[in-house]
N, C-alpha and C positions, 0 to 999 in steps of 0.2 A: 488550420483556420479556427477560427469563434468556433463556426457550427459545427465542427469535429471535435473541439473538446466538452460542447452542451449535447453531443452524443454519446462521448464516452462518460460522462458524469451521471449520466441517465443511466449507463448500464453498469455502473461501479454502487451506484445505489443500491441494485440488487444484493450488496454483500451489506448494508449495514444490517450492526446487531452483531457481527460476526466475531471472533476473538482473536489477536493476533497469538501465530504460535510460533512465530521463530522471523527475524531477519538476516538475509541473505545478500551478499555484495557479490557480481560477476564480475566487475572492474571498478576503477574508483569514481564514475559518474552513474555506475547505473546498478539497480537495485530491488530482493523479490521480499516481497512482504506474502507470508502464509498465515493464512485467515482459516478460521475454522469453528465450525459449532457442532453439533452432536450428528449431524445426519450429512453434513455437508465440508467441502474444502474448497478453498480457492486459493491461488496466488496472483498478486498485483506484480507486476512488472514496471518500476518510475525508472527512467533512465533523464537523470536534470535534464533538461532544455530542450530534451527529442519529442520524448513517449510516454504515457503510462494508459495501460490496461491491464485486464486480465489474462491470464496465459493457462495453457493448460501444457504446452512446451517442458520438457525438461533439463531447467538449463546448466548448464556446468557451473559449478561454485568454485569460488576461490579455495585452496585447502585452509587457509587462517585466515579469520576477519580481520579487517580491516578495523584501524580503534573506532570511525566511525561508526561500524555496521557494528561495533561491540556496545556501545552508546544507545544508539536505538533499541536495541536489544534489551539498554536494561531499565530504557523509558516506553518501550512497547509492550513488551512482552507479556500477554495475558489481557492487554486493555481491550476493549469493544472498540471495535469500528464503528464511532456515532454518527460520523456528518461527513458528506462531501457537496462542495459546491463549487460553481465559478461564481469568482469573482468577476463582476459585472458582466462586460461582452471581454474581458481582457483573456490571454490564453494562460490562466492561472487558477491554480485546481488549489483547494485551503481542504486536507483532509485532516480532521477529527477523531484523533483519539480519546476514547473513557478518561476520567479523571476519579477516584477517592475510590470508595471503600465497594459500591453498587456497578462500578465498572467492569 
């Protein structure tokens, strides 16, 4: 619902700032982003159209990425976790990754 994903947005907040270090595909809708700063780790778990939060689960990876998960890879990798919001009341999370040279 709305108020399930303005709770989960609230508590994904807690990782901005963070770096991403690697993307991960379990299958081809769902997917772990590992986050990381000097004292701390997280992984995001987005599964399209179910779920996403954080996990601390350890979940099995595909042995070869996917060319999507290799894409991400090589537009994420090392950016900052800047912004997460909903958009309006709709059940749509717009996360923000760093852009240029400070990211």
């Amino acid at each position: 619902s709305t108020l399930d994903i303005g709770v989960v947005v609230k508590e994904l907040k807690r990782f901005l700032g963070m770096r991403v270090n690697n993307v991960y595909d379990i299958d081809n809708k769902t997917y772990l982003i590992r986050l990381q700063r000097p004292d701390e780790k997280a992984v995001l778990l987005l599964e399209s159209g179910i779920r996403l939060h954080s996990t601390g689960f350890d979940w099995p990876k595909n042995p070869a990425p996917s060319s999507f998960s290799m894409k991400m890879r090589k537009h994420l990798k090392g950016r900052r976790f800047e912004k997460v919001d909903q958009l309006g009341v709709d059940r749509i999370v717009d996360l923000q990754f760093g852009s240029g040279e400070a990211a």
